[in-house]
Steps between C-alpha positions, in 0.01 A plus 500: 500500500400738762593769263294399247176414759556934579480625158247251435309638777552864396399429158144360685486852685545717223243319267256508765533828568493592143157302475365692772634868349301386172187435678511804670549694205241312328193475728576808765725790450708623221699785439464691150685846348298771356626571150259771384356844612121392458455465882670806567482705765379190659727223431817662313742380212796321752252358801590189601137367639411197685169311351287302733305206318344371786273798461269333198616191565772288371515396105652134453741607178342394159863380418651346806796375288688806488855639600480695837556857502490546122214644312394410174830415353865467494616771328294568114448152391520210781154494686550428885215273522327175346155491398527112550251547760248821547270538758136610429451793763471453832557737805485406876241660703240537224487858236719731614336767732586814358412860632461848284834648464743257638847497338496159287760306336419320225548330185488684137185308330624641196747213489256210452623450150833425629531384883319340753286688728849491818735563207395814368609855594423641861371819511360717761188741493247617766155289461240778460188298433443084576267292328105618549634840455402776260738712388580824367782740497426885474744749406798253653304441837325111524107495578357148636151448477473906464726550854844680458716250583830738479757611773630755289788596691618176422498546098698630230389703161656663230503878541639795237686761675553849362785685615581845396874416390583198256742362775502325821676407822467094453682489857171692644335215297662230664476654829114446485458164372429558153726288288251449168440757272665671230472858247185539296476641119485884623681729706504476863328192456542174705297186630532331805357228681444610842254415819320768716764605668747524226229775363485686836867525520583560115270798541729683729766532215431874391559398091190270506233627258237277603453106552235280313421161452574284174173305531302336175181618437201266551402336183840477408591197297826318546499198314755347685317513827312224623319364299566627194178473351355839358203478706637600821640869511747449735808672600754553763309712727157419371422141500176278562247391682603149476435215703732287662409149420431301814502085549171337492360869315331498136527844253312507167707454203452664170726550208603892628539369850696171440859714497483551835453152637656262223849512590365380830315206334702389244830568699453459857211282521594282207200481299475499123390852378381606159240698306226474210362836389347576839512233618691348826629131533683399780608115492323479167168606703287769423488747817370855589658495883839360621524414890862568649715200630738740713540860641673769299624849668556801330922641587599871471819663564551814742674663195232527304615630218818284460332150653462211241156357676201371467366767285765383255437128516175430695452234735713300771385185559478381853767209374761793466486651840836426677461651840454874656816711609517618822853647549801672328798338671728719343569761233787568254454817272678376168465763343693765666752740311763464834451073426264236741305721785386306710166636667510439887152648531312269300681159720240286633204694425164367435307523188169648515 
């Protein structure tokens, strides 16, 4: 009997504990994995980085019915949550409170068509403009409300080297940094992505030609850049003015302006969207303005020319914003030749 009293008692301890782990993870710190080079040099491929959500405040989950410590699903098929109940949005401490260029984690919004808002993909990005902005990027570097709002030393581009021979010394490569890049169509050739101090150092190798940038020219269309509508030239390196929509603000619709804003309408504010020659219905009523129900921030990568952001998909809704990261706890280079490395230098350092 007494036995049975202990384990009963240890059982009591370890669910309780377990309760309290969850709500830890779930209203004040987690710990994520960086699985892509789009934050490089900043954040690399390997960091192991602790995310505080106490910073914008707490989200209460959207599915609280959900298996702890798995994302999304069990494997391919089983999901690891019920949609039984969903939460409408709500977040402790009011709109989250975020500042130009803070390190955000977040949730894809490309997902809406197949999770909730807490069950869809974290990703990570630097937030270069917040809602009541105006932005515009300029040959790679981000403009708000006509200020630079760059560090450059912090950023990556895509450079073409020429060298004078068709070969060399990856191990020099490697020595610097650079780990992206590859041989272009002629001889002596290559591209790189490098930051400003790759370029100073890559220029004391004696076979260097000369060093330039791989930036798009303005006027540029891509049509799969946000948001892909002919009417706005935009590019990589070239992209805007465009306002970031801001709660409780109004913009004029017309027909050729509508692609920027009606994912956010139809999508994430859940109104009824459609069109008649030119003109605009929302909710079956005839409108010229829309007024914004939440904030929306605009998310770039330091990589910029390897970063799948904002000026691929728009928008992130304030309802997406899972908290800010303020440290690197610890970092394992995967992707070493000699196996794991781990890199002491980058323990417990914070994220700027």
């Amino acid at each position: 009997m007494k036995h049975k009293k202990t384990i009963l008692e240890w059982l009591k301890a370890i669910f309780f504990a377990l309760i309290v782990i969850v709500l830890f993870r779930v209203f004040c710190f987690e710990a994520f994995t960086i699985p892509s080079a789009s934050m490089e040099k900043s954040l690399l491929t390997g960091d192991y980085i602790i995310v505080n959500k106490l910073s914008y405040g707490p989200r209460i989950p959207n599915t609280p019915l959900s298996f702890p410590f798995v994302h999304q699903r069990f494997g391919e098929s089983t999901k690891s949550f019920l949609d039984w109940i969903n939460i409408p949005y709500t977040r402790l401490f009011g709109s989250p409170d975020i500042e130009r260029n803070d390190v955000v984690v977040f949730n894809y919004p490309m997902e809406a068509e197949e999770y909730p808002v807490d069950q869809r993909t974290y990703y990570i990005k630097r937030c270069v403009a917040i809602a009541g902005d105006t932005l515009e990027v300029k040959n790679g570097l981000v403009f708000i409300n006509g200020k630079k709002n760059d560090v450059p030393e912090k950023l990556q581009f895509n450079y073409k080297i020429i060298f004078n021979s068709d070969s060399i010394n990856s191990d020099s490569l490697d020595q610097l940094g650079i780990t992206e890049g590859g041989k272009m169509n002629n001889k002596g050739e290559y591209w790189f992505t490098m930051d400003e101090q790759n370029i100073k150092d890559i220029r004391q190798i004696k076979s260097v030609v000369s060093i330039e940038p791989l930036m798009e020219k303005k006027g540029t269309y891509n049509d799969y850049m946000f948001p892909e509508n002919e009417h706005f030239l935009w590019n990589l390196d070239n992209f805007g003015p465009l306002y970031i929509p801001k709660a409780g603000d109004s913009v004029k619709l017309t027909i050729d302006s509508l692609a920027l804003y009606e994912r956010i309408i139809s999508v994430y504010e859940n109104n009824t969207l459609r069109t008649s020659n030119d003109s605009i219905f929302i909710n079956e009523k005839h409108v010229n303005h829309y007024t914004f129900k939440m904030n929306y921030y605009f998310m770039m990568g330091d990589n910029r020319h390897n970063s799948a952001d904002s000026r691929f998909w728009g928008f992130l809704p304030e309802d997406h914003v899972v908290g800010k990261t303020v440290l690197v706890l610890m970092s394992i280079n995967k992707s070493s030749e000699k196996g794991n490395k781990i890199r002491w230098d980058r323990w417990f350092k914070s994220v700027n």
